[in-house]
C-alpha atoms as one frame of an Amber mdcrd trajectory, in Angstrom:
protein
 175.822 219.665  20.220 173.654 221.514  17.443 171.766 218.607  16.820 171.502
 217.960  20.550 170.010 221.404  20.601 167.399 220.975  17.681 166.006 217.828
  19.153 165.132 219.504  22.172 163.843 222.410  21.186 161.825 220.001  18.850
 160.492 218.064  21.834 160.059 221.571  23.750 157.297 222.543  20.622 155.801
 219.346  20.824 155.176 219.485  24.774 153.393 223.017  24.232 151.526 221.783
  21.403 150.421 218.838  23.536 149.603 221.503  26.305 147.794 223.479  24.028
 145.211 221.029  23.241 145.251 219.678  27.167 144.009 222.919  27.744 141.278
 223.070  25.423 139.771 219.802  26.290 139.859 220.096  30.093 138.272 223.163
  30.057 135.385 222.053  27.117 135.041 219.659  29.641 133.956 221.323  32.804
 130.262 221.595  33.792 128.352 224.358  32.338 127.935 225.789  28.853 131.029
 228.350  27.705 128.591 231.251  26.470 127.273 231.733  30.093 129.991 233.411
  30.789 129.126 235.866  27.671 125.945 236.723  28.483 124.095 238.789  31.202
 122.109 236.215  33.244 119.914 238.862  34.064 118.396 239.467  30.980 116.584
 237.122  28.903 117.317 236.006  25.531 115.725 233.835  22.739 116.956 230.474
  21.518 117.838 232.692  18.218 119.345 235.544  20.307 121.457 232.628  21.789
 122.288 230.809  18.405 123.401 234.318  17.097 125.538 234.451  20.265 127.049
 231.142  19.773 127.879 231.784  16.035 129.722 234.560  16.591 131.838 233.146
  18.754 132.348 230.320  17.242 130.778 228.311  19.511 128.809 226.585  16.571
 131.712 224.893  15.086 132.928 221.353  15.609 135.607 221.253  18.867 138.605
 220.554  16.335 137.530 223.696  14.031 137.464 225.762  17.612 140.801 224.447
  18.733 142.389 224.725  15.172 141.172 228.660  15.184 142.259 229.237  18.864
 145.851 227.606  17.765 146.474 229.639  14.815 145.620 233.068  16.594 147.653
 231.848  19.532 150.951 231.155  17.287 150.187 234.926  16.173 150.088 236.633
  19.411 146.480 236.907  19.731 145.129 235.192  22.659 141.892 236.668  22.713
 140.196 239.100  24.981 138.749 238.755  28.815 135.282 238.137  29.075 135.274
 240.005  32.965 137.442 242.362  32.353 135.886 245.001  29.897 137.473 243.638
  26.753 140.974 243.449  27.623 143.040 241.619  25.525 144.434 238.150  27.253
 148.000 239.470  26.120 148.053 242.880  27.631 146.611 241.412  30.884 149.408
 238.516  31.291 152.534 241.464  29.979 150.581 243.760  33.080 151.101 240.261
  35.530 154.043 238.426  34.549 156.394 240.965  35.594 155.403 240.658  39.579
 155.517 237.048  39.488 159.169 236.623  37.970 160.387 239.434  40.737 158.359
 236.555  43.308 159.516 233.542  41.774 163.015 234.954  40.752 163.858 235.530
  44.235 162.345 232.762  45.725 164.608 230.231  43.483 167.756 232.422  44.133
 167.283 231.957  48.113 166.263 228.864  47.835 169.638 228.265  45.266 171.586
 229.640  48.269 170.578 228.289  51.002 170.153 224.750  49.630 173.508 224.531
  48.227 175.020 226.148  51.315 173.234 224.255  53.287 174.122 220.853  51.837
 177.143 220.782  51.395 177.519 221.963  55.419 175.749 218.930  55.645 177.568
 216.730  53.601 181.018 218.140  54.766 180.025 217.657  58.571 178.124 214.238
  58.223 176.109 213.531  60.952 176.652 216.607  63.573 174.670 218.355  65.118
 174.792 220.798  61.824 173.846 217.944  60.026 171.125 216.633  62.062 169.483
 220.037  62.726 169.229 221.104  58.602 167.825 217.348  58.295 165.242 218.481
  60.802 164.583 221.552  58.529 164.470 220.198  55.199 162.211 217.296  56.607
 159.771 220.175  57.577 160.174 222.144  54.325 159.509 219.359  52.275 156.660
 217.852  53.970 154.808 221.555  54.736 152.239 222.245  51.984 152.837 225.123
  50.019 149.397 227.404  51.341 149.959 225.821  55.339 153.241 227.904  54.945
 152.198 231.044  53.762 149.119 231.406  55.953 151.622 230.292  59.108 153.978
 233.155  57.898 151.339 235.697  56.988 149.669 235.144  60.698 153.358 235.147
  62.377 155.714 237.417  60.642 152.658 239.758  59.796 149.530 239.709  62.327
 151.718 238.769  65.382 154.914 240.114  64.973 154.429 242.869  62.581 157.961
 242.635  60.488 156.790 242.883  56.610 153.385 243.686  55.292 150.577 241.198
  54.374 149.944 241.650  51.490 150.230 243.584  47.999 153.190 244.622  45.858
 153.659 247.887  47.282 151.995 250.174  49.959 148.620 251.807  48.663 149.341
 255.734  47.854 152.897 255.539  48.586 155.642 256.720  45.898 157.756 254.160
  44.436 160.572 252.790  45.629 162.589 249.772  46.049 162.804 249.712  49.941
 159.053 249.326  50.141 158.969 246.533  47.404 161.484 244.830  49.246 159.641
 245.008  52.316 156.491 243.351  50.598 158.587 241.104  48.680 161.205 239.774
  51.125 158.212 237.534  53.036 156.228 235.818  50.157 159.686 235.147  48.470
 161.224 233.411  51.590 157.765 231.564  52.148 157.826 230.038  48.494 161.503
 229.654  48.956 161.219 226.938  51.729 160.095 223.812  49.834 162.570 224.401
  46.689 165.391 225.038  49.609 164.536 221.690  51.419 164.936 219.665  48.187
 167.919 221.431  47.110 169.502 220.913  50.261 168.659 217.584  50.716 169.900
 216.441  46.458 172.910 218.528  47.555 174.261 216.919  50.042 173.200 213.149
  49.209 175.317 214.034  45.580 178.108 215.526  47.480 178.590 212.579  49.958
 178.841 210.449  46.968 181.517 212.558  44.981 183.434 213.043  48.237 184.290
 209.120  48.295 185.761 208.903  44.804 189.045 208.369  43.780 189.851 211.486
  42.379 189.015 213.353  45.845 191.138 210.985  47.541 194.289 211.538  45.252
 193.540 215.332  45.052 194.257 215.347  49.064 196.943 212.746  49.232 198.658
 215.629  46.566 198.254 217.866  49.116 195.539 220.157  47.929 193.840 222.308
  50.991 190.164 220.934  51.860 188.492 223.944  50.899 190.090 223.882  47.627
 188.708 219.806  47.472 185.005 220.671  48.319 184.650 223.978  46.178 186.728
 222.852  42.963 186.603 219.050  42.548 183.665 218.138  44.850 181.374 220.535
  44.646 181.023 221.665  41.145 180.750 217.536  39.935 178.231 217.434  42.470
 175.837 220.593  41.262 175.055 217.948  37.928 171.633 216.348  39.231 170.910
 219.364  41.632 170.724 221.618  37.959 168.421 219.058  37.042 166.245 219.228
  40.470 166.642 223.752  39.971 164.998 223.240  36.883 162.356 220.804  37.649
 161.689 222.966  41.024 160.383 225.893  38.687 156.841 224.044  38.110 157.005
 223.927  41.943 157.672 226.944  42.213 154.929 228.078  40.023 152.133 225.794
  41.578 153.319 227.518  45.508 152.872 231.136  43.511 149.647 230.500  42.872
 148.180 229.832  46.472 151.035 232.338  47.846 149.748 235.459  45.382 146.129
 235.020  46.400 146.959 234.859  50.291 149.614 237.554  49.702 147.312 239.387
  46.996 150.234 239.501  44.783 149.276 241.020  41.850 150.935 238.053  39.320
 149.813 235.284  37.262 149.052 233.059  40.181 146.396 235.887  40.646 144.923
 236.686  37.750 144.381 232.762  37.105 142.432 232.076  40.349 140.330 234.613
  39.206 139.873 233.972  36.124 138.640 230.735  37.053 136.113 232.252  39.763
 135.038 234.279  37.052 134.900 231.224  33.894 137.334 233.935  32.382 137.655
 231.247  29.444 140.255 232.617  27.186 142.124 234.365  30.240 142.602 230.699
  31.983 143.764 229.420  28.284 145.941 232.201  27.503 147.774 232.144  30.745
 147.886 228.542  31.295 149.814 228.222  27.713 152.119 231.174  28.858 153.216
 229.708  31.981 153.190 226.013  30.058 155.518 227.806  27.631 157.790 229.809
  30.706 158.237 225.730  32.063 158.738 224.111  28.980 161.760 227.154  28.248
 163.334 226.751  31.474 163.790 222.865  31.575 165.439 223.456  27.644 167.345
 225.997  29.629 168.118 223.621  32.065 169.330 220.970  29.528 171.935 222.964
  27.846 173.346 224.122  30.938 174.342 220.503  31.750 177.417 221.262  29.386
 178.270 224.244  31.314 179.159 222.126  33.964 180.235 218.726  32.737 181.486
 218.977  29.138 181.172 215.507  28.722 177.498 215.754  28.147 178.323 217.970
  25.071 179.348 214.130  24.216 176.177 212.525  24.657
């Protein structure tokens, strides 16, 4: 199990290392020259003035010098500072906007957690009811809807026309604290995000149950006696949750590529956020900086995700 443990946590480094340097070559790739976003466009400058520029920032050095520099203040904890943002440091803005978008995405995965598990094994349990048919109907919709046609939908319905939550923000404007209001401005975004992650859930759920529920072990543990519910929740159910782990952890990238649209329609104030506009901006080392933080949230959660496997079927400890 240790060494089980080492590898992937090995492979885990490697992946961020190999993000790392994704990073930096996509975005010394896009159109345009890096130090315009350092300078005032307004105000003219010299080809020296410029060079001077460019050497101080280390513009003048070959790519793999820049990247090599970039990685070794990264592994440090320096990220850098924001170009847009009056010399804040890339660190201190991503501690200020990580926070929100856990609370979003935290919530989001639980519903979706309970509602897809609920709701497939409801499905798998009454096989081709009206139950059945009508969360088929539902999932088919949640996984098909793209991630920013759902939240506008919501935001116009639940919000504009109907008035039950907020559109948008964190918390009301000049309001104290306090958790009723943040649950009134979360509750809506959360349940939007939720929807695609709940569809897939619910859908692996119940396919893995309906296979479980015709093996021989089921069979015997009811010909022994045992009540049903005792067969679903104890010998069905928990063999079942194996791949749908897998999908939870897998769902998390989802879940991050939804925040992003969802927190700019919302105006949730959370990674998603600050990376659209960072890029509106060519916020260089604020796009870097956060893309390798939630590249390195991702890369944690599917090691997570891994290792929990022998929570729930020791034989994996095995493999």
């Amino acid at each position: 199990m240790l060494g089980y443990v080492l590898r992937r946590v090995a492979v885990g480094f490697a992946m961020l290392l190999a993000l790392s340097l994704l990073i930096f070559i996509l975005l010394r790739l896009t159109p345009g020259d890096p130090i315009d976003a350092f300078i005032n466009p307004n105000v003219a400058m010299t080809d020296a003035e410029m060079a001077a520029v460019r050497a101080r920032l280390g513009l003048d050095q070959p790519l793999p010098v820049q990247y090599l520099r970039w990685a070794r203040s990264a592994v440090s904890g320096d990220l850098g500072y924001s170009l847009q943002r009056n010399g804040e440091t890339v660190l201190g803005l991503i501690a200020q906007r990580i926070g929100p978008t856990v609370l979003l995405m935290g919530a989001a995965i639980l519903i979706a957690i309970v509602l897809g598990i609920s709701g497939g094994v409801i499905g798998a349990v009454r096989r081709n009811s009206p139950a059945d048919l009508g969360l088929s109907v539902v999932a088919f919709f949640g996984i098909s809807s793209p991630a920013f046609l759902t939240a506008l939908l919501g935001l116009y319905v639940f919000s504009v026309l109907l008035g039950w939550a907020p559109s948008g923000g964190m918390l009301t404007p000049g309001a104290p604290f306090s958790v009723a209001d943040l649950l009134a401005h979360l509750i809506l975004p959360a349940l939007l995000l939720a929807i695609g992650q709940t569809a897939l859930i619910m859908r692996y759920m119940r396919a893995s149950l309906l296979e479980v529920l015709n093996q021989d072990y089921v069979r015997t543990a009811r010909a022994k006696g045992v009540r049903e519910f005792w067969v679903i929740v104890k010998h069905a159910t928990r063999n079942a949750l194996l791949p749908v782990v897998t999908l939870i952890g897998s769902t998390i990238g989802l879940a991050i590529g939804g925040a992003i649209f969802l927190e700019s329609i919302f105006n949730w104030p959370g990674m998603g956020l600050l990376l659209i506009t960072s890029v509106e901006t060519r916020d260089y080392p604020v796009i870097m900086g956060a893309t390798l933080v939630v590249g390195a949230c991702v890369i944690a959660v599917n090691l997570a995700t891994d290792l929990a496997y022998a929570l729930i079927d020791p034989r994996i400890k095995v493999g």
